[in-house]
C-alpha positions in Angstrom: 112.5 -117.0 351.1 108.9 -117.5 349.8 107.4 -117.4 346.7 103.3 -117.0 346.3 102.5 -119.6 349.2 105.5 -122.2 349.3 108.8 -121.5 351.1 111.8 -122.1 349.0 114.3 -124.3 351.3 118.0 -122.8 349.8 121.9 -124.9 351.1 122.5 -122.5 354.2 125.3 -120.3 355.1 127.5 -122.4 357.5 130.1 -120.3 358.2 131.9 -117.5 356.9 134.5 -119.4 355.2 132.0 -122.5 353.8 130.8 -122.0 350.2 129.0 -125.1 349.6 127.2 -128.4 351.2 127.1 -131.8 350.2 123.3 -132.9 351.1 124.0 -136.8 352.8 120.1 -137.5 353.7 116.7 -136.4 353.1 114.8 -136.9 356.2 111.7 -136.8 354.7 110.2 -137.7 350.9 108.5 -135.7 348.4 105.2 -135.2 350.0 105.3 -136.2 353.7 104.0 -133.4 356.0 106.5 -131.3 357.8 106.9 -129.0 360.6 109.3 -125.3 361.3 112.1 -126.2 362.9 111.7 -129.8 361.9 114.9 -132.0 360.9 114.6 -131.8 356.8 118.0 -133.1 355.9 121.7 -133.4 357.1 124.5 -131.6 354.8 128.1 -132.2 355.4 130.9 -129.8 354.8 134.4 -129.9 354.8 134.2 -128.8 358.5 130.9 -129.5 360.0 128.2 -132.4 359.9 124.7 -130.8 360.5 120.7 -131.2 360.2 119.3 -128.3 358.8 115.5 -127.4 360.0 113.1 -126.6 358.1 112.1 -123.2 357.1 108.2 -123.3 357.8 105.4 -126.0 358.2 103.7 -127.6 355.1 104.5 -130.4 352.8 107.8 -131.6 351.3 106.5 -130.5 347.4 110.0 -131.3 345.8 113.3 -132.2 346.1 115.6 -130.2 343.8 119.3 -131.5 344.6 119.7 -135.2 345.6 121.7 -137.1 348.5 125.2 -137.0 347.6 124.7 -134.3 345.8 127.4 -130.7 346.7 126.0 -127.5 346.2 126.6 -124.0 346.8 125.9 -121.6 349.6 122.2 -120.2 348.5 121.7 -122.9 346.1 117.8 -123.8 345.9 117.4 -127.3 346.8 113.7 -127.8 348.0 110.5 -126.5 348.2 107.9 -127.1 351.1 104.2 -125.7 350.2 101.0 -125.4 352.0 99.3 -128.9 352.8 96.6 -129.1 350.1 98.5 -126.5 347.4 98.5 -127.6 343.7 102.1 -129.5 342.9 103.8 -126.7 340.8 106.9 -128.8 339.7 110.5 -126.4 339.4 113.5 -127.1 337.2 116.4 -127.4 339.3 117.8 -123.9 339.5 121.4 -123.1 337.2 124.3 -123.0 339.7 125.9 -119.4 340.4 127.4 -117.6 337.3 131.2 -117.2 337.7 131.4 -114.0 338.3 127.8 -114.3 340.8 130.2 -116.8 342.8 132.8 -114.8 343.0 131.9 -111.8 344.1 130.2 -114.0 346.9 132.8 -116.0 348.1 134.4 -112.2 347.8 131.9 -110.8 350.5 132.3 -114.0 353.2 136.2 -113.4 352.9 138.2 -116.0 354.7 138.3 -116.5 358.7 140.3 -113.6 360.1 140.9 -112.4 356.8 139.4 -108.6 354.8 137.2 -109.7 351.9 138.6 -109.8 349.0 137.4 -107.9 346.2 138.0 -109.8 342.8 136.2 -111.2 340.1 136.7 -114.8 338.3 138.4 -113.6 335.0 140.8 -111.9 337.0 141.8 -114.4 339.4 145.1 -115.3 340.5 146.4 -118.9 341.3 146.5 -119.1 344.9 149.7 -117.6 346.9 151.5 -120.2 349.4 149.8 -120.7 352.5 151.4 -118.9 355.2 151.3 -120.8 359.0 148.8 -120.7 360.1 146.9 -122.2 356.8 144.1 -119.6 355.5 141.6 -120.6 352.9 143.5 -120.1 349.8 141.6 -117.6 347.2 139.8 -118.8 344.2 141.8 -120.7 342.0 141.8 -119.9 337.7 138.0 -121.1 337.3 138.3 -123.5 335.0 137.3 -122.0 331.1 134.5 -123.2 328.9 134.8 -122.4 325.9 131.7 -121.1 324.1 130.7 -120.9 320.1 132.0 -117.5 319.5 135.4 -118.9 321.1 135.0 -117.0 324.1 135.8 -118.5 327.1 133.6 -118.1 330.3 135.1 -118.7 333.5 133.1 -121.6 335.6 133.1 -120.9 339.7 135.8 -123.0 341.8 135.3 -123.1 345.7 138.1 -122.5 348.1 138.0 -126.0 348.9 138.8 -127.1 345.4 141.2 -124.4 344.3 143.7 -125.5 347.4 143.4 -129.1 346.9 144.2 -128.5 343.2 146.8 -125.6 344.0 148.3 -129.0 346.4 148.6 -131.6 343.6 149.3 -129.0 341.0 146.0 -130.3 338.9 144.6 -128.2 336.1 140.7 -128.1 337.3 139.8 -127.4 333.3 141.0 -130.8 332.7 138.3 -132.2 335.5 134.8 -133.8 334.3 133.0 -131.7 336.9 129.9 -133.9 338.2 128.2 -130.7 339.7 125.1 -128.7 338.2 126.6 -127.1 335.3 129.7 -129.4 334.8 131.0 -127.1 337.9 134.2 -129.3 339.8 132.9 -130.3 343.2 135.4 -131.6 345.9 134.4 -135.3 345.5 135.5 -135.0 341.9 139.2 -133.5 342.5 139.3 -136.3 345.5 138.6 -139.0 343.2 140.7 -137.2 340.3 143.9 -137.2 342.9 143.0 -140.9 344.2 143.4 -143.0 341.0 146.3 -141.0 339.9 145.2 -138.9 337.0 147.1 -136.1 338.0 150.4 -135.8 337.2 152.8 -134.8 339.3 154.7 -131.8 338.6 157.9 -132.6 336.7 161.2 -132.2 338.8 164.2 -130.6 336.9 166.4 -133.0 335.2 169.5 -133.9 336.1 172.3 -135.3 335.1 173.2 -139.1 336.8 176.2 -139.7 338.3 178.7 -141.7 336.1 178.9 -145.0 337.9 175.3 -144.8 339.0 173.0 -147.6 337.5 169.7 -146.0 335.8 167.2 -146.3 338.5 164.1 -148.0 338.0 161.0 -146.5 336.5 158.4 -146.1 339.1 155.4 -148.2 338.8 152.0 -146.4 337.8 149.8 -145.7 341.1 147.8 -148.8 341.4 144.1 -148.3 340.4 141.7 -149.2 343.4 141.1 -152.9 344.6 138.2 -154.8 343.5 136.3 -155.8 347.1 137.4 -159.1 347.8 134.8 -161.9 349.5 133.5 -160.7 353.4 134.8 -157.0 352.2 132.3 -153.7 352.4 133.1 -150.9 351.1 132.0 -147.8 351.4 132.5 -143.7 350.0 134.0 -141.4 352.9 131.6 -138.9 354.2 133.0 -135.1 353.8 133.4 -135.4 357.6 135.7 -138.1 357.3 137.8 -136.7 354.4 138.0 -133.5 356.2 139.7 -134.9 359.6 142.2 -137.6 357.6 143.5 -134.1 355.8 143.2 -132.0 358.9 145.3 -134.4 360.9 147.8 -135.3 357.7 148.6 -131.3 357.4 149.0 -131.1 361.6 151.8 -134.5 361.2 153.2 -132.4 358.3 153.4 -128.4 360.0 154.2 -129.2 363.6 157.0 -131.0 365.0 155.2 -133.8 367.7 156.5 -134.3 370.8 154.4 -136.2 373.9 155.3 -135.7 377.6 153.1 -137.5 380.5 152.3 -137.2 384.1 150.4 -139.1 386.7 148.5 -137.3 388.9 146.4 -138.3 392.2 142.8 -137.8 391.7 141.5 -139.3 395.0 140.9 -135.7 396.7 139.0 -135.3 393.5 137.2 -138.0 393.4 135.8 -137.9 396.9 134.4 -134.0 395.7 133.3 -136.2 392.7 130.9 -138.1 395.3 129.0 -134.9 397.8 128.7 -133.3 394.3 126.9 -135.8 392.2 123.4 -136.0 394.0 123.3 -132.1 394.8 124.3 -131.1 391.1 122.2 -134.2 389.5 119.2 -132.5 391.8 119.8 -128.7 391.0 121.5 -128.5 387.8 120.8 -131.9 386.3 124.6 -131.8 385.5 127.0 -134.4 386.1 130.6 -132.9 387.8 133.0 -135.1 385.8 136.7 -135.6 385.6 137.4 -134.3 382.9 135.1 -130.8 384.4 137.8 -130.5 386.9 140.9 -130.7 384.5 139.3 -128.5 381.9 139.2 -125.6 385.1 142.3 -126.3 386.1 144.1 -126.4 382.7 142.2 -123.1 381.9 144.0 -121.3 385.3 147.5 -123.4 384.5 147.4 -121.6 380.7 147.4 -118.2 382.3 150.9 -119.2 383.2 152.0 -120.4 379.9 151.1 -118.0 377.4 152.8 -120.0 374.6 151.2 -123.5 374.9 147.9 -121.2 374.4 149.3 -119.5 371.5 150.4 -120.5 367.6 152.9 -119.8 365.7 151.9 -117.2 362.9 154.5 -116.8 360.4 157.7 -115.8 361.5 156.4 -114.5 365.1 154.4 -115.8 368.2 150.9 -115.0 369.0 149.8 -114.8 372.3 146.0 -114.6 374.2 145.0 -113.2 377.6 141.4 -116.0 377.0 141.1 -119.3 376.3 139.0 -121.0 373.6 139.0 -124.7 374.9 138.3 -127.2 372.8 136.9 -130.6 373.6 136.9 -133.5 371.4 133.7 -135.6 370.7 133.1 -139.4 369.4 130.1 -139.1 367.0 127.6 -141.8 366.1 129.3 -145.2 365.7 132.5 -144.0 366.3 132.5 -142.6 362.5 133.4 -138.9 363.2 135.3 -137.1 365.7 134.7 -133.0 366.2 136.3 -130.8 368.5 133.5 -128.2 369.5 134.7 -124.8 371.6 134.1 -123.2 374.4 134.7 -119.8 374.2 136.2 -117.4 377.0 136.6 -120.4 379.1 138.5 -118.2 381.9 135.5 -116.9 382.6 133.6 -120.3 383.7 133.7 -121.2 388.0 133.5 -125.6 388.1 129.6 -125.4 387.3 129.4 -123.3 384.5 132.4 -125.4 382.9 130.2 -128.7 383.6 127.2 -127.2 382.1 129.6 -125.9 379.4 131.1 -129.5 378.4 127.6 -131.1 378.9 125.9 -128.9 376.2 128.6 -129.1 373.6 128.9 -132.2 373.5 125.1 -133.0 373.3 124.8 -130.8 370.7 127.8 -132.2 368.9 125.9 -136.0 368.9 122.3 -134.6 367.9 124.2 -132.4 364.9 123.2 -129.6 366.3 126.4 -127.4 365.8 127.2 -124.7 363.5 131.0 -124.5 361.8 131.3 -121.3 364.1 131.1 -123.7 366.9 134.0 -125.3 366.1 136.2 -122.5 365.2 138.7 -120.5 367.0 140.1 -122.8 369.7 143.1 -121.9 371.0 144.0 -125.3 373.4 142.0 -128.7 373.0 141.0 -131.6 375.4 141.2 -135.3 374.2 139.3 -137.6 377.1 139.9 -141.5 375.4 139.9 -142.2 379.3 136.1 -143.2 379.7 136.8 -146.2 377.6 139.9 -147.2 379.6 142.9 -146.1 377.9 145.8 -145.2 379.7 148.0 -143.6 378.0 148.2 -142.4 374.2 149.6 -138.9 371.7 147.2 -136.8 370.2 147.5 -135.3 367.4 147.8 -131.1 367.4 144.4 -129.5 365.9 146.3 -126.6 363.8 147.3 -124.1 364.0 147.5 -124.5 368.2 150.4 -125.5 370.1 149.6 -128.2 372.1 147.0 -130.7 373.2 146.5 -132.3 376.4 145.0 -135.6 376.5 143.3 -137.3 379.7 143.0 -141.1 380.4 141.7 -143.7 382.6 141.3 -143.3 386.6 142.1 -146.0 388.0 142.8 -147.7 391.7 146.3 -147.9 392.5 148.7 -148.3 395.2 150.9 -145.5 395.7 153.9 -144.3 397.9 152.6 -141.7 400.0 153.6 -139.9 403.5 152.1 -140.9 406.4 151.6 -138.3 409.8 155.0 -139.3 410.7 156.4 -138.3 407.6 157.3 -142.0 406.2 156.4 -143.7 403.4 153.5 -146.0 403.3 151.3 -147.4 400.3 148.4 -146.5 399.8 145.1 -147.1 397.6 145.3 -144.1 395.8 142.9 -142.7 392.5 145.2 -142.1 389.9 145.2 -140.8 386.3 147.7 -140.2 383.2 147.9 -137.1 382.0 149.7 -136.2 378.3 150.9 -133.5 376.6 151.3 -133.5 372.8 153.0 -130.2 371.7 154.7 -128.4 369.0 158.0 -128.1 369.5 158.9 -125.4 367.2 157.0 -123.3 370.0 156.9 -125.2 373.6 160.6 -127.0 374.7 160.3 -130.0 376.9 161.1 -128.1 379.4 158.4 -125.9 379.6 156.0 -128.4 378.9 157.2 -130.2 382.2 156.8 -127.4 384.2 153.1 -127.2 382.9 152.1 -130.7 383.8 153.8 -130.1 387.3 151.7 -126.9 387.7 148.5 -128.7 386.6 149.4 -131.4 388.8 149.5 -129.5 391.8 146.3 -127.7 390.9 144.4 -131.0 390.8 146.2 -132.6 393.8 145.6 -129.3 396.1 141.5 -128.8 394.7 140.2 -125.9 397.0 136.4 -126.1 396.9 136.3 -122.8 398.5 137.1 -121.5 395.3 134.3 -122.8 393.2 
């Protein structure tokens, strides 16, 4: 939004269900010249790393919230001014009133969820999750009390109401770090870490009669000073996010792994006439793992459940598929699992140019947290660095993830024109299948890898 001729830059809206932004770099300083739509900074959020542009062309004036920093949605946080306009320095703005916040975390609602319509005084603790795991409502905002002994409710985000719902932590009794002594996530993180927060008390009882008292248990051990040829360094939101997204996946769904090898050679000949024509025309290259994301997509039409969830106490079922692919970031430091939606509607091409983009967009931090929502099934590819086997981890709440490895030159028992066996140099690949069995038996799993087999094994170009 403007005011009089500078551009106020505010923490965007990055996603329905995100209420706040940790800012992790400034791309340019106080003063240096900037154009629209030029990187300004990166935020991370607990589900997205991004750049955010900027809103209009000028000069960085001043920088309002600092790297590291965690703010909330519509927070002001810079302003970028005409080159040549007089330096009007701001005071950093006051972070949402409680009931401000509220009422706007209120209005996003959760994913898949009605809004809900209830103020910060009146807020409940939050309900159990059910399966799969919504964002919690707002926790008891944590009271301040005042001179005339009232106490005003401070804002909590989703975020920091479930991890504090988790551990059973009282967010009152939190030094909050954020503007307004508000609790950010980093806070509760490092208030669970070095074992401030008790856990709750289990109901006494009574020992057996010959049993000797069991030892006390030792205090959590404060972190380790860095030893000698040690770094150390803070995990990025990113990070923190995964290692709890993949901790509650271990902890809902009940892993199982099945594999298959499957002959790619017919595959990888198409591979070969394709490569020049598409590099030419489309400027797209037709990779392995294009051809098992199409054939996956047409196998899952079979097997409803292994592109479902479990939802509660009953089984939820699409006639689409959101596919999923997961992507290596810089220096091997993040991992995010972009989607591409309706992928039942893509022919060969329109899958490669699919995958292509996605991923691109994934490296240059380019994606929005809508772009990595609502998967239903999700590629792994650890193949293209050699790996030949290996079991995923389920992204929740879907059923199943198929992971794709190495192709490699092997000889293989085939049938020659006389019908006898003869080896042969053959292309071959692994192929797993990490699934929930709660959902999917072994059984049907197996029949799935078959299917997909056969689909890859018997390509028909004619159908592309």
């Amino acid at each position: 939004m403007a005011t009089g001729t500078a551009v106020d830059v505010v923490m965007p809206q990055m996603g329905v269900s995100v209420s706040e932004g940790t800012i992790t770099k400034w791309l340019k300083s106080e003063g240096e010249a900037i154009a629209a739509d030029e990187s300004l900074l990166e935020i991370s959020t607990d589900k997205v790393d991004t750049e955010v542009p900027s809103p209009a062309t000028g000069v960085l004036q001043q920088i309002l919230a600092q790297e590291g920093e965690t703010v909330a949605v519509g927070t002001k946080i810079a302003v970028i001014a005409p080159e040549g306009a007089p330096v009007e320095r701001q005071e950093a703005p006051e972070p949402p009133t409680a009931e401000a916040a509220a009422e706007a975390e209120a209005a996003s609602g959760a994913e898949g969820e009605a809004p809900t319509q209830q103020k910060a005084e009146e807020a409940q603790a939050p309900a159990p999750e059910p399966v799969p795991a919504p964002e919690p409502a707002p926790a008891p905002p944590a009271q301040a009390e005042e001179g005339n002994g009232r106490r005003e409710a401070k804002f909590v985000s989703p975020v920091v109401a479930r991890i504090a719902a988790e551990h059973n932590i009282d967010v009152s009794s939190i030094e909050g770090t954020g503007r307004g002594g508000r609790v950010t996530k980093k806070d509760i993180l490092a208030y669970v870490e070095h074992g401030q927060a008790a856990a709750p008390a289990a109901p006494a009882e009574a020992p057996a009669p010959a049993a000797p008292e069991a030892p006390k248990a030792a205090a959590p051990a404060q972190p380790q000073e860095p030893q000698a040829g040690e770094t150390v360094e803070p995990m990025s939101a990113m990070r923190k996010g995964i290692a709890e997204h993949m901790r509650r996946s271990l902890d809902t769904s009940a892993h199982v792994t099945s594999s298959i090898e499957i002959d790619m050679t017919r595959i990888a000949a198409l591979r070969q006439r394709l490569k020049k024509e598409w590099a030419g025309s489309y400027g797209v290259n037709p990779t392995y793992l294009a051809f098992v994301a199409r054939a996956v997509v047409d196998t899952l039409k079979d097997y409803p459940w292994i592109n479902g969830e479990i939802r509660g106490d009953s089984i939820v079922t699409r006639n689409f598929v959101n596919l999923g692919f997961a992507v290596e970031l810089a220096d091997g430091k993040g991992l995010i699992v972009p989607v591409v939606k309706n992928a039942e509607t893509l022919n060969l091409l329109g899958m490669a140019k699919a995958i292509t983009d996605i991923a691109q967009r994934a490296r240059d931090k380019q994606l929005l947290p809508d772009d990595v929502q609502g998967g239903t099934f999700t590629i792994t590819n650890p193949g293209g660095y050699g790996t030949f086997h290996g079991t995923p981890v389920i992204s929740q709440p879907q059923a199943a993830i198929l992971g794709t490895y190495a192709v490699v030159k092997r000889p293989w028992v085939v049938e020659d024109e006389d019908g006898q066996d003869a080896i042969a140099i053959r292309s071959m690949m692994n192929v797993t299948l990490t699934y929930d069995h709660r959902l999917v038996d072994g059984a049907l799993a197996g029949r799935f890898l078959r299917d997909l087999r056969e689909r890859l094994q018997s390509w028909d170009e004619s159908t592309e």
